[in-house]
C-alpha positions as CSV (number, residue, x, y, z in Angstrom):
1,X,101.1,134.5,94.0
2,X,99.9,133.3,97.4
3,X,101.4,131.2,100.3
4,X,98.7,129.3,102.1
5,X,100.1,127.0,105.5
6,X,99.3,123.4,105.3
7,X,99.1,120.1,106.8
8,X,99.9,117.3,104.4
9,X,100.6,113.8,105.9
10,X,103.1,112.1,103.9
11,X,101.8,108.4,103.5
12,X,104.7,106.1,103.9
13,X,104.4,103.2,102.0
14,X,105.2,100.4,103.5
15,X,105.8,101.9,107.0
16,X,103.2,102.9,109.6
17,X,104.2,106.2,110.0
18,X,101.3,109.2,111.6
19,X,104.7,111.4,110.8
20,X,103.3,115.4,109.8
21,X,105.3,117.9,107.8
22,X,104.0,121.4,107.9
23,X,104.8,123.3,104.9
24,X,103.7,126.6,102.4
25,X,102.4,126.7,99.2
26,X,102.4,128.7,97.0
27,X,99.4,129.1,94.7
28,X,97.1,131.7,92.2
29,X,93.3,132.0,93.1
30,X,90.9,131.9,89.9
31,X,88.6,134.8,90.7
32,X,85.9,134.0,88.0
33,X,84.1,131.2,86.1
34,X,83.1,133.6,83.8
35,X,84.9,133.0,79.9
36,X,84.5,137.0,79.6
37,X,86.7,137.7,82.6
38,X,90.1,138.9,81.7
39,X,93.2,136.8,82.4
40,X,95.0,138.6,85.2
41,X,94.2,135.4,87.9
42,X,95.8,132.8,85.3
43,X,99.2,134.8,84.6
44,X,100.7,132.1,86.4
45,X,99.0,129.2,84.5
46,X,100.2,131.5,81.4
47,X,103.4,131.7,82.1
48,X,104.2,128.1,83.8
49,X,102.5,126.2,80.4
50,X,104.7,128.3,77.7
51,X,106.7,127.1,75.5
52,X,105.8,123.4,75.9
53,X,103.9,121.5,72.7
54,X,101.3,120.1,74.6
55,X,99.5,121.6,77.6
56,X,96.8,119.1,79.0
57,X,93.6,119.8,80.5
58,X,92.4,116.8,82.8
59,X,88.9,116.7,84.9
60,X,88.2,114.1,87.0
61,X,84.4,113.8,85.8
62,X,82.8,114.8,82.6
63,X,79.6,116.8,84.9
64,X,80.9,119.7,86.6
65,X,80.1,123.1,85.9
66,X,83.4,124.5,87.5
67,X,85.9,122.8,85.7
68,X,84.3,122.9,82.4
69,X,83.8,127.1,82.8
70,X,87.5,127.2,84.4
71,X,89.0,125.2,81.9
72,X,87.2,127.1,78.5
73,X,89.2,130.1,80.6
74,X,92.1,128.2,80.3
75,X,91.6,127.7,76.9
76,X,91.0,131.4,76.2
77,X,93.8,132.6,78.1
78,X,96.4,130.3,76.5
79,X,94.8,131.3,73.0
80,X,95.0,135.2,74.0
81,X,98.3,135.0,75.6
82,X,99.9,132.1,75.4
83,X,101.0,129.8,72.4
84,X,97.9,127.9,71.8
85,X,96.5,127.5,68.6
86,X,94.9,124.2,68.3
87,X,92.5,122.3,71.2
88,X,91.9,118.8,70.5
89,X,89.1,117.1,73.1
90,X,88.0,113.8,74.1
91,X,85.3,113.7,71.1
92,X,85.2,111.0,67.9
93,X,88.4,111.6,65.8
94,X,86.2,111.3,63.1
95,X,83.4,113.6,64.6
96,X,86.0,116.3,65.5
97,X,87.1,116.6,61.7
98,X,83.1,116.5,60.3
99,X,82.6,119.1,62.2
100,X,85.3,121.4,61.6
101,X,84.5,121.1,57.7
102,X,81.2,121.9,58.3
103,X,82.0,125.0,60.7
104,X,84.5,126.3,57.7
105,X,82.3,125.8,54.9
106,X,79.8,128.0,57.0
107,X,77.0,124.9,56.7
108,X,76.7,125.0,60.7
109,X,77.5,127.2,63.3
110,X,80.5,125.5,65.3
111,X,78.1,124.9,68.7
112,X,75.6,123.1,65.8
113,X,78.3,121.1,64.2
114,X,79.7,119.3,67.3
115,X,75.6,118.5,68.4
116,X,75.1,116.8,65.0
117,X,73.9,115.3,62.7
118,X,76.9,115.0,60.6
119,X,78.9,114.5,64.0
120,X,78.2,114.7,67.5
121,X,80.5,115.2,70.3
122,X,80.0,113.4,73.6
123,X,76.9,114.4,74.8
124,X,78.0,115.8,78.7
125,X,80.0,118.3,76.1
126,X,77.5,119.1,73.4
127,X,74.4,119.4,76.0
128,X,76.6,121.6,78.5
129,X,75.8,125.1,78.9
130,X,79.4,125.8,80.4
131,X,80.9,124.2,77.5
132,X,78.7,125.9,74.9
133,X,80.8,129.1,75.9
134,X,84.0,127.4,74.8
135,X,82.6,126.6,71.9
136,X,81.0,129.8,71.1
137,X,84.3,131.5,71.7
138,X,86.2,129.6,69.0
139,X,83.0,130.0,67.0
140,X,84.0,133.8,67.1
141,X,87.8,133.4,66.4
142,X,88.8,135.0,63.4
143,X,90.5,131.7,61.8
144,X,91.6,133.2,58.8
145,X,93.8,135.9,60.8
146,X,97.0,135.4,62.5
147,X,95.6,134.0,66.2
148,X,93.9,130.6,65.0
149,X,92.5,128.4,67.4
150,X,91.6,125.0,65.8
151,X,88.7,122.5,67.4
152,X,89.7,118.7,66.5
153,X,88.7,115.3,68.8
154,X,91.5,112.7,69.2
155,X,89.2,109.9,70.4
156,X,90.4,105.8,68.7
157,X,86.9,105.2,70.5
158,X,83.9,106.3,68.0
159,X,80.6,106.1,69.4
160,X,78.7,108.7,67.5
161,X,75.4,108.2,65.3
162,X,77.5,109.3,61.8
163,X,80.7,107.3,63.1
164,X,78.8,104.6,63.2
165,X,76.5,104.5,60.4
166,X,77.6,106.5,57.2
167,X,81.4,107.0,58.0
168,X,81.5,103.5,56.6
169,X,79.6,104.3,53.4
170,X,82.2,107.3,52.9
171,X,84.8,104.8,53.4
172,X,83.5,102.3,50.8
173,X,82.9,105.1,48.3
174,X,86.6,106.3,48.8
175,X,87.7,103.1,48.0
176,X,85.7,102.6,44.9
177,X,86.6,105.8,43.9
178,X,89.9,105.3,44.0
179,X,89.7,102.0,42.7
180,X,91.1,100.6,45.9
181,X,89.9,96.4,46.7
182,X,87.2,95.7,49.3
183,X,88.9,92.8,50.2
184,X,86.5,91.4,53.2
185,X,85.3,95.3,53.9
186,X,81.6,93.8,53.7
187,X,83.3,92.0,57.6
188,X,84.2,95.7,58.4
189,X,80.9,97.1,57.9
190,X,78.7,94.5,59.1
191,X,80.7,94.0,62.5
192,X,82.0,97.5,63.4
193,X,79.2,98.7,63.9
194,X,78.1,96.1,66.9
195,X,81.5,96.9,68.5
196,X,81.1,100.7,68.3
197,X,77.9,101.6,69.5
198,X,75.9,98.3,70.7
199,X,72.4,100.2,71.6
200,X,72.0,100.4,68.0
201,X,73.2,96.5,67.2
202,X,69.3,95.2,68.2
203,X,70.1,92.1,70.2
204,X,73.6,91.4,68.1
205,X,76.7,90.4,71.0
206,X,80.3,91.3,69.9
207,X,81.8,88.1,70.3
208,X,86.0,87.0,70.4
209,X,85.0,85.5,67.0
210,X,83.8,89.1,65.3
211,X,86.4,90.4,67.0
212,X,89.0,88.1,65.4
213,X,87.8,88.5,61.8
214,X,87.1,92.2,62.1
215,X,90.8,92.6,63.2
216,X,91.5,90.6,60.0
217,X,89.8,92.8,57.8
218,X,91.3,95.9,59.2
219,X,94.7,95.1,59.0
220,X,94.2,93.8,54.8
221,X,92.8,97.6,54.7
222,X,95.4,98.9,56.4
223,X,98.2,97.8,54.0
224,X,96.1,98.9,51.1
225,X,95.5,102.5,52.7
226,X,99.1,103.0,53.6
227,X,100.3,102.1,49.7
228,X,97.6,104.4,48.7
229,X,98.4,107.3,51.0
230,X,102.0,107.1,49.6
231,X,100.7,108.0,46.3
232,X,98.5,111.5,47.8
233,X,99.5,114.5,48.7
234,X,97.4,116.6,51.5
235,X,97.3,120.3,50.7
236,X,98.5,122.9,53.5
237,X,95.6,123.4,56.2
238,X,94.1,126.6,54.2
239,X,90.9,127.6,56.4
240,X,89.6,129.9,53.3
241,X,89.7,126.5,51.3
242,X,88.8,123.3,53.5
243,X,90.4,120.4,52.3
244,X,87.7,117.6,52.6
245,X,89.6,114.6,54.7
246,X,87.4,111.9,53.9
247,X,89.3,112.5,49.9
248,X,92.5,111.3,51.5
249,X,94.2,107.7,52.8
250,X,95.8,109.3,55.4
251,X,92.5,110.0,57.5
252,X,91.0,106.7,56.4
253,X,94.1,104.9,57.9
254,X,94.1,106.7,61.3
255,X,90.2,105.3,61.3
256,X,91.1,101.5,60.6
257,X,94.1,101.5,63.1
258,X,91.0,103.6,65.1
259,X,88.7,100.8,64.8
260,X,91.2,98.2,65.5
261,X,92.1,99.5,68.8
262,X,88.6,100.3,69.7
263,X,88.0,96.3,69.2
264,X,90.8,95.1,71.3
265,X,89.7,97.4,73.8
266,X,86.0,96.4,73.5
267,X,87.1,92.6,73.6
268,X,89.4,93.3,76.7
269,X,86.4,94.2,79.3
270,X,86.8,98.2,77.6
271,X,91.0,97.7,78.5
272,X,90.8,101.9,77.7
273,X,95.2,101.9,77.1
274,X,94.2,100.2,73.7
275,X,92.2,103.2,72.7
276,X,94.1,105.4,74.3
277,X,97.4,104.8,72.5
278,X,95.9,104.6,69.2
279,X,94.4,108.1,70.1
280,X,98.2,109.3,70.7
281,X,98.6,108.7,67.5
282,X,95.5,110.3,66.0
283,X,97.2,113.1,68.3
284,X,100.3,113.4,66.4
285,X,98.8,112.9,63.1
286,X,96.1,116.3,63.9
287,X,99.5,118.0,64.9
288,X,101.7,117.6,62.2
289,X,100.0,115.9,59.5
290,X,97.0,117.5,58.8
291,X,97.1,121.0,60.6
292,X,100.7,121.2,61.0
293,X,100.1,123.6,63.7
294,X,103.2,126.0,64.5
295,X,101.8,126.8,68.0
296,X,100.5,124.6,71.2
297,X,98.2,122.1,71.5
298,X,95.8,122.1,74.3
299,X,94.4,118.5,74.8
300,X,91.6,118.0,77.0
301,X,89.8,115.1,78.3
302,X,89.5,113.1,81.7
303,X,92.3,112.5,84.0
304,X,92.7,109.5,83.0
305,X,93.1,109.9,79.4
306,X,95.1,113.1,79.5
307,X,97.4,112.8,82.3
308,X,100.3,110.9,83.0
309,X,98.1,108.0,84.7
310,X,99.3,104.3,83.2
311,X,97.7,103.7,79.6
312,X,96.9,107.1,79.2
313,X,97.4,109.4,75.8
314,X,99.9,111.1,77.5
315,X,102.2,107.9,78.7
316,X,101.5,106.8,75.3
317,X,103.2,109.9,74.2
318,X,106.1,110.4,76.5
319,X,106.5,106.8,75.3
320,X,106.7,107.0,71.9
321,X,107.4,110.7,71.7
322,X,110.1,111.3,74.5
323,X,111.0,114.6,71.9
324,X,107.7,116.4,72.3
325,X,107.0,118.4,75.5
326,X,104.4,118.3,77.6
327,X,103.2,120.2,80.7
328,X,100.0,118.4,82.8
329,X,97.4,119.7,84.8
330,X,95.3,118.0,86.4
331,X,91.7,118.6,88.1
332,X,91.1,117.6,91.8
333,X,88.2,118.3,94.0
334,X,86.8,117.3,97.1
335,X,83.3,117.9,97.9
336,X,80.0,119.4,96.0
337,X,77.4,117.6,92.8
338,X,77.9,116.8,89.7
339,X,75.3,116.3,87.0
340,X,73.9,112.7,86.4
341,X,75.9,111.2,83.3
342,X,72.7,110.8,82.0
343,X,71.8,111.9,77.6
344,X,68.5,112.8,79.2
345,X,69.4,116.4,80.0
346,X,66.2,116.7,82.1
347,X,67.5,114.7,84.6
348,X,70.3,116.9,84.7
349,X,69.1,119.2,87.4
350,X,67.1,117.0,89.4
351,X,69.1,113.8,89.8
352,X,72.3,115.4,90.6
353,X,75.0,113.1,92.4
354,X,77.8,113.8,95.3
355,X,81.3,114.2,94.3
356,X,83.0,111.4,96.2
357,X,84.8,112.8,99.2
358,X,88.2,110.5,100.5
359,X,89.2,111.3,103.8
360,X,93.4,112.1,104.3
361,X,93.6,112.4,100.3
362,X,95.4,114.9,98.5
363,X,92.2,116.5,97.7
364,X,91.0,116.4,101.1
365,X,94.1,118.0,102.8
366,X,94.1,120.7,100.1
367,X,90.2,121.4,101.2
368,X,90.8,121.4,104.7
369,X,93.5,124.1,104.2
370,X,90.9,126.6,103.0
371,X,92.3,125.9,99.5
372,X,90.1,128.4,97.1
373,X,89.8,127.4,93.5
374,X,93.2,127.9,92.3
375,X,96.1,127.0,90.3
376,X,98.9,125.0,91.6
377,X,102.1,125.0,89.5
378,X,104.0,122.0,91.3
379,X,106.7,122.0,88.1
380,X,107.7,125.6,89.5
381,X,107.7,124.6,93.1
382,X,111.1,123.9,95.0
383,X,112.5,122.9,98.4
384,X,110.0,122.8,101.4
385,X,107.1,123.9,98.8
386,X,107.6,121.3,96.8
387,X,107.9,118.7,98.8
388,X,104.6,117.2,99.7
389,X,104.1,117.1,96.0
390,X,107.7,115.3,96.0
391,X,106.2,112.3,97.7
392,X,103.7,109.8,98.1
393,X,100.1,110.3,98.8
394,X,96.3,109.2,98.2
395,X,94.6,110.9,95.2
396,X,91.6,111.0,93.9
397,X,92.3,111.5,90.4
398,X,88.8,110.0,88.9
399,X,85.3,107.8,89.4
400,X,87.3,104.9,91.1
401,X,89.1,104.4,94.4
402,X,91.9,106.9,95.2
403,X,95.5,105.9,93.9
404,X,98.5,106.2,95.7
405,X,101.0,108.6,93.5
406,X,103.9,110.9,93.9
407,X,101.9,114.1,92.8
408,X,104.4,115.5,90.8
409,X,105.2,112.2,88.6
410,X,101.3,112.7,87.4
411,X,100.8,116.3,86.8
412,X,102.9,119.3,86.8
413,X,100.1,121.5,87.9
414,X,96.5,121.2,90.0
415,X,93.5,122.5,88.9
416,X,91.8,122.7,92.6
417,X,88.4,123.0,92.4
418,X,87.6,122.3,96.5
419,X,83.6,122.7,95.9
420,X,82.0,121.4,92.5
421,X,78.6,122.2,91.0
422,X,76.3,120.7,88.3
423,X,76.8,121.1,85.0
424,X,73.7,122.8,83.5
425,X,72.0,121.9,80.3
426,X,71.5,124.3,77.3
427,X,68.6,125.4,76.0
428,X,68.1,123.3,72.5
């Protein structure tokens, strides 16, 4: 643990106030990027996240090779010495499942599953070298011994090529199979599609009228999926004997209330808390319902999906959920490039971007105090360290304009990454 002097202007709101509190910090540098390090330099990440259900695992862009390597360390320390046993990203809810099956059954290796073509995780993820470590390293996890770590995706929002195309044909088969009615599911397939992932809808505009009777149709299935999944019963998560989830109404209604949200939030100029709150419940449904996980769930995604920012997963949780735990840390940087978010990955290393610097922010002050990369816990902060964090201040939490927040209402630790770098692209 470290103590590092610094100048944080408290920004009164309201008043005009140049006011300066000196105070110390106390923090834990991160000595390595490197997923084989060991995990002496995140004892105090360890140690401040145990115990809690969720641990989340914000970044404030999806292109930076720092906080995709530091994070998969995260991940592997929490697995190793913590209580983590399942880590569910910002990737298709669908996707994430297909692609588990297939890394079970042995049909693809885990890096291959996520890439496609039977799902495909967002493509800054799947295309990232950084990230393919992560992935390897739960590739390598013995799953059938008595340290599991679990790969899932919460995302309502389902852009992928499967999602979109043959996920509805599985769907229709499940209902005919079960001899289930297609009341107005010709609606759901023709219109989805066009809402989901509109390169592929060749001219077609999701209109307030589709939206209307594709909201229809979903809520008819809906009531028939929730009478059928009274009738089933889901086996115990064996991963020796993968259960196939597209056999079961469960699954199939997280997808419509999935769709549903994804079209009020398409409708609503891409109103992301409609999504997002869905996703909580896709959440919950990984957690207990289908893995039933004993252990921590790591949940990672952007700050704004997987903090406590307004119409977030998390306040959707908290929300809903005031029972379940939950310890936040959020990634903020300051200067340094980022990878174009770009599917082109050959544009990766040529066309990188600035991180957008805000003068007298959070980030900023935390920079200019010689801040290393480091771990802040602000949770296990008190009196003079903890009060900066205690009151308000700019932050730059994402792609838009810095917010004014009270630091410790939106996280309850910082991932401080002062200089970022490109994410690279993998070899394919």
């Amino acid at each position: 643990m470290r103590k590092l002097s610094l100048l944080l202007p408290l920004l009164l709101i309201g008043c005009n106030s140049s006011e300066v509190e000196t105070i110390s910090t106390p923090y834990q540098a991160l000595e390595s990027t490197d997923i084989q390090s060991d995990n002496s330099d995140l004892s105090n990440l360890i140690t401040a996240t145990r115990g809690y259900d969720i641990v989340t695992l914000g970044e404030s862009s999806h292109q930076g090779s720092k906080v995709f390597s530091l994070r998969g360390r995260i991940v592997k320390a929490l697995h190793q010495e913590g209580d983590a046993d399942l880590l569910v990203m910002e990737a298709g809810f669908y996707d994430g499942l297909a692609a588990w099956q297939n890394y079970l059954t042995g049909k693809q290796t885990l890096l291959d599953a996520i890439t496609g073509p039977d799902a495909n995780y967002m493509f800054m993820y799947r295309f990232s070298e950084e990230m393919a470590e992560l992935f390897n390293y739960i590739h390598d996890v013995d799953q059938q011994g008595t340290n599991p770590l679990i790969l899932a995706g919460y995302e309502a929002r389902i852009t992928s090529d499967a999602g979109c195309s043959v996920m509805f044909d599985e769907l229709k088969s499940y209902l005919n199979n079960n001899g289930l009615p297609l009341r107005d599911y010709a609606d759901i397939q023709r219109i989805a599609p066009v809402m989901m992932c509109p390169w592929y809808a060749q001219g077609q505009t999701f209109t307030m009228t589709d939206h209307n009777t594709l909201v229809a149709a979903l809520n008819k299935l809906e009531d028939t999926l929730a009478q059928q999944k009274s009738k089933e019963t889901i086996p115990a998560y064996d991963p020796t004997h993968p259960r196939d989830f597209k056999q079961y109404a469960s699954f199939w209604l997280q997808i419509a209330r999935s769709l549903s949200a994804q079209s009020f939030q398409v409708i609503h100029n891409e109103a992301y808390e409609y999504s997002d709150y869905q996703s909580a419940e896709n959440l919950k449904w990984l957690r207990e319902e289908w893995f039933n996980i004993d252990g921590q769930a790591l949940l990672w995604g952007h700050n704004i999906h997987v903090t406590p920012l307004s119409g977030s997963v998390v306040e959707a949780t908290n929300e809903r959920y005031p029972d379940t735990t939950i310890y936040n840390v959020m990634q903020l940087t300051h200067t340094g490039r980022l990878a174009p978010f770009d599917f082109d990955t050959a544009t990766w290393e040529s066309n990188t971007i600035p991180v957008e610097s805000v003068s007298g922010s959070l980030n900023h002050i935390l920079y200019q105090s010689g801040y290393p990369d480091a771990f802040i816990d602000i949770k296990g902060l008190t009196g003079e360290d903890r009060a900066a964090f205690d009151s308000a201040q700019r932050i730059k939490t994402d792609f838009g304009s810095a917010r004014i927040a009270i630091p410790s209402k939106i996280m309850d630790g910082i991932l401080f990454i002062p200089t970022e770098t490109p994410t690279t692209a993998r070899p394919m």
